[in-house]
N, C-alpha and C positions, 0 to 999 in steps of 0.2 A: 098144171104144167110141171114137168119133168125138169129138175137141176141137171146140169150139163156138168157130167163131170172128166174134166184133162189129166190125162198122165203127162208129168213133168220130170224130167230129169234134173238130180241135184250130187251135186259131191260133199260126202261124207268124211272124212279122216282119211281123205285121196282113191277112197272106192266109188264109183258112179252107182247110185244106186234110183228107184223113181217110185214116185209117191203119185197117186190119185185123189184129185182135190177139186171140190168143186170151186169157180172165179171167189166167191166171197172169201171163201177158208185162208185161199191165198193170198189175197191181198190184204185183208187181216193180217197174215203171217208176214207179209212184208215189211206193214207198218212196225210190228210191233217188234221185228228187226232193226228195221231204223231208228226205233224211236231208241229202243237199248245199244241203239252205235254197233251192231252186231251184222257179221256177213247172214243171208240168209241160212248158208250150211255150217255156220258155227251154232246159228238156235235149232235147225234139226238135228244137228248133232247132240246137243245137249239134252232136249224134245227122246233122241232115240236111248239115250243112258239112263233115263229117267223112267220110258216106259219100264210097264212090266208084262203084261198080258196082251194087249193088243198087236195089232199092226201097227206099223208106222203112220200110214195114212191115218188110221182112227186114231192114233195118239197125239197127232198132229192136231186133228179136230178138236179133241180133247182140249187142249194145250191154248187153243186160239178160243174156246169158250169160257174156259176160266179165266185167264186173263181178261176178257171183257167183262165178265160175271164179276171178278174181282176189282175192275178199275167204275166198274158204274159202280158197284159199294163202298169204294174209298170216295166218288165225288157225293154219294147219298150222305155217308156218313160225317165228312169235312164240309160240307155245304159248300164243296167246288174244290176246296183246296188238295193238291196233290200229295200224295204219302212218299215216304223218303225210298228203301227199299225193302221188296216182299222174298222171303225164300218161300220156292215153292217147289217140293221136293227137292232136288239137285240141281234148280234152274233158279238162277238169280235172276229176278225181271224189278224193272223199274215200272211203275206205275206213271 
């Protein structure tokens, strides 16, 4: 079965700009929005100064794999307990 993937429109530093995301990528991206208190377009904005090579969209993806990658290793390694904060390249994320 084929992923469905949406283009979405989002504001950037007051440019409208749209990214290609499959449901999980985003909603992924929402939480991990919410959980850092952050509007959705202030983490792709930070997500877009951070890339380097890619797209947006794939940086995006990127950005929402590590983070997961990263917080199942901080509960493997604390035996549940949560880490304080991670820099990860130019993007401050809370775990």
């Amino acid at each position: 079965m084929k992923s469905k993937i949406v283009k979405r429109s989002i504001v950037i530093d007051g440019h409208k700009t749209s990214v290609s995301l499959e449901d999980p990528f985003w909603s992924c991206l929402k939480e991990i929005a919410h959980g850092d208190r952050m509007t959705m377009s202030k983490v792709v904005a930070a997500i877009n100064l951070a890339r380097q090579h890619s797209n947006l969209s794939s940086a995006i993806r990127l950005f929402v794999l590590d983070r997961m990658r990263t917080a199942r290793h901080s509960v493997d390694r604390f035996d549940g307990a949560k880490t304080d904060t991670l820099i990860q390249g130019n993007i401050e994320a809370r775990v």
